[in-house]
N, C-alpha and C positions, 0 to 999 in steps of 0.2 A: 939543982934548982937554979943555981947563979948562972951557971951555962944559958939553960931557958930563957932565964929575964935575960942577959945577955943579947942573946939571939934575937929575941923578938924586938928590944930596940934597934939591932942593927936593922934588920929587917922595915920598920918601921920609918926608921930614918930617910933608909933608902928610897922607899917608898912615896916620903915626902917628897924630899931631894926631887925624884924622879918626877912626881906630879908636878912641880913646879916649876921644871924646864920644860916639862913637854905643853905648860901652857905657852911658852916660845917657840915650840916644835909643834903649831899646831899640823895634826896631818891632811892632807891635802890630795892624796890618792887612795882612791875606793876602791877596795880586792874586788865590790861587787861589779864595776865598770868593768874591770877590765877580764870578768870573768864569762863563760860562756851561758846565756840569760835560759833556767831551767822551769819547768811546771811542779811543784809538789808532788797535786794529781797524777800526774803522767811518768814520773819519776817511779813512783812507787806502785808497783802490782798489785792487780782489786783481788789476782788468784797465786799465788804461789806455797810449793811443797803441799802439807795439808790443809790450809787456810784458805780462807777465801771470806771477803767482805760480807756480813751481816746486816741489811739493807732495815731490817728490822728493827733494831736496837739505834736510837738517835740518841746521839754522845751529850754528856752534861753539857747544859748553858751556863755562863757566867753572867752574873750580872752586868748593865749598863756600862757603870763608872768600870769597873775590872777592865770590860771588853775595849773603853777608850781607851784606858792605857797600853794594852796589848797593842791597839791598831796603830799607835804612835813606834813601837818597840820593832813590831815586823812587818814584812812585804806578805809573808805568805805564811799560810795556815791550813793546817789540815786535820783531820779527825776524823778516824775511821774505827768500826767497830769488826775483827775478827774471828772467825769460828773455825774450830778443826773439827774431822768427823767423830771424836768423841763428846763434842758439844761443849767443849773449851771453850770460853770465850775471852778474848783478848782488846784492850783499848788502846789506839792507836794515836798517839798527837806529835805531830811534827809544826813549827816552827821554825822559819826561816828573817832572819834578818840583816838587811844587807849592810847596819852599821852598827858595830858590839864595840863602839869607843864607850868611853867609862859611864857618858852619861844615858847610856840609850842601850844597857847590858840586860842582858833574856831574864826573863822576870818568871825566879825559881820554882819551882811548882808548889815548893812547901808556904812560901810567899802567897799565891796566889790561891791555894788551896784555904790555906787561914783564913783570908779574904770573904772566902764562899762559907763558911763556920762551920769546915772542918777542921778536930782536933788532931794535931799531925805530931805524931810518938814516932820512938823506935828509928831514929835518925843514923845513920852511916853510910860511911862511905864503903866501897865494892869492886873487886875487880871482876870486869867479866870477860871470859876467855872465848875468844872466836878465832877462827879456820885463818883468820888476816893479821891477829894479834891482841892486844886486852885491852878494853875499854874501863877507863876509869870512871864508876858510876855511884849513884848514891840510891840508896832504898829508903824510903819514906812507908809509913802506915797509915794513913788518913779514916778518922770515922766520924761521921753526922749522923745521928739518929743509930739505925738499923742498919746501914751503907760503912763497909768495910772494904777500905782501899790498898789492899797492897801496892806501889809504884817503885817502878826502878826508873831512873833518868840519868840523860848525860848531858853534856856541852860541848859545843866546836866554839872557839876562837881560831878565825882565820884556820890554818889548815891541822890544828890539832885536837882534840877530842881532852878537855882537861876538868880536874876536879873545880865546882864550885866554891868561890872565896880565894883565899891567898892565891892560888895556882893560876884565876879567872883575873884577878887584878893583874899582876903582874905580866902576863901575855897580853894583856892590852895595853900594858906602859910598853913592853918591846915594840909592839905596834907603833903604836903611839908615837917613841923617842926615831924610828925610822920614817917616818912622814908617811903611815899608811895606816887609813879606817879597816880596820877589820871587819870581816862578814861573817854568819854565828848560824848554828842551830841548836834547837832545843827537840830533844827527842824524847817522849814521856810514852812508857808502855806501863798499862796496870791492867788490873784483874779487882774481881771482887770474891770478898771469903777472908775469913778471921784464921785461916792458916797459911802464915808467910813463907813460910818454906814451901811449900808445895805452889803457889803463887809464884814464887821467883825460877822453881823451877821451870814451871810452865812458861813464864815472862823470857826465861833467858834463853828455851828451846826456840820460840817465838822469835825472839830478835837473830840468833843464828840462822832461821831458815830464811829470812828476810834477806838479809844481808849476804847469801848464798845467792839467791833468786837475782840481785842488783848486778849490773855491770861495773867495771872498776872504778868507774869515773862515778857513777851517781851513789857508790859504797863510800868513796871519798868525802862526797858533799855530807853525808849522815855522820860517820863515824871520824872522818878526818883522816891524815897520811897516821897508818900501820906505827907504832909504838919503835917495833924490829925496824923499819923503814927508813923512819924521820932520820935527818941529819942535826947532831950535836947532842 
């Protein structure tokens, strides 16, 4: 237990420390400038493996005030609704935003799902195994009314795919302390149905075939450099 408290001051410390010189190191180069300028839309396939977009099914609204904060947070948005020929249906939201410095960081789903007055249980974190290497994701449970939301998500800071909280702060002080705004996405894939397991499995078959379907470079922009990959 003393280890714990231990840790979590030094941690804490640092932290400080860290925010408070890099208000001296303000950063001054943008990953998104100097990055090749991509579409969402166009990035992501309306047909791939057994899926293909659902034209019929229009994706939840958010409210007014939510959606203003969103459009201050990101460049680019998307949402799309998926089916396979067994009549799977899958929910598609991507978020991209071209600055994830501390004050302008992707606005988490369980955040925003609260927001909309859903009650969101059953929180952890997840690895998920793909063909390129494991995404570190979180599952959420969301229900309003009669509306049962399984959701798995993740996050890109700049070029890595990292757990939200401790792991999201600190990869924006590295940013940050090296004079560079980082650029982010937020990837949200859910289902509906009051059985999580069978939900996630569908979710994670779902994001595998995706992520097969992409070329290396627009796999990178979603998921970020490969785990096995990265360097340090």
């Amino acid at each position: 237990m003393r280890t714990a408290i231990v840790t979590s001051a030094v941690l804490c410390a640092l932290m400080l420390s860290a925010g408070a010189l890099s208000r001296h190191l303000t950063p001054t180069v943008k990953m998104a400038d100097s990055g090749e300028r991509f579409q969402l839309g166009a990035i992501v396939p309306q047909r791939f493996g057994d899926w293909s977009v659902d034209a019929s099914i229009v994706p939840l609204q958010v409210d007014p005030a939510t959606q203003a904060t969103l459009d201050k947070i990101y460049n680019q948005t998307l949402s799309r609704t998926y089916v396979d020929a067994a009549g799977q249906r899958v929910m598609l939201s991507l978020a991209y935003g071209g600055d994830q410095s501390d004050t302008m960081a992707v606005h988490k789903p369980e955040v925003c799902y609260t927001a909309q007055g859903f009650e969101v249980s059953r929180q952890r974190h997840d690895t998920l195994a793909t063909g390129d290497g494991a995404i570190p994701v979180k599952r959420l449970f969301a229900v309003s009314g009669q509306r049962q939301e399984p959701i798995t998500y993740w996050i890109t800071v700049g070029d890595k795919a990292i757990k939200p909280g401790l792991d999201q702060k600190l990869q924006q002080l590295r940013y940050g302390l090296s004079g560079t705004v980082p650029d982010g996405m937020l990837v949200r894939v859910s289902t509906i149905g009051g059985d999580t397991d069978a939900a996630y499995r569908v979710q994670d078959r779902f994001i595998n075939d995706l992520l097969r379907a992409l070329n290396g470079k627009d796999r990178v922009r979603l998921v970020g450099v490969p785990a096995q990959h990265s360097q340090g």
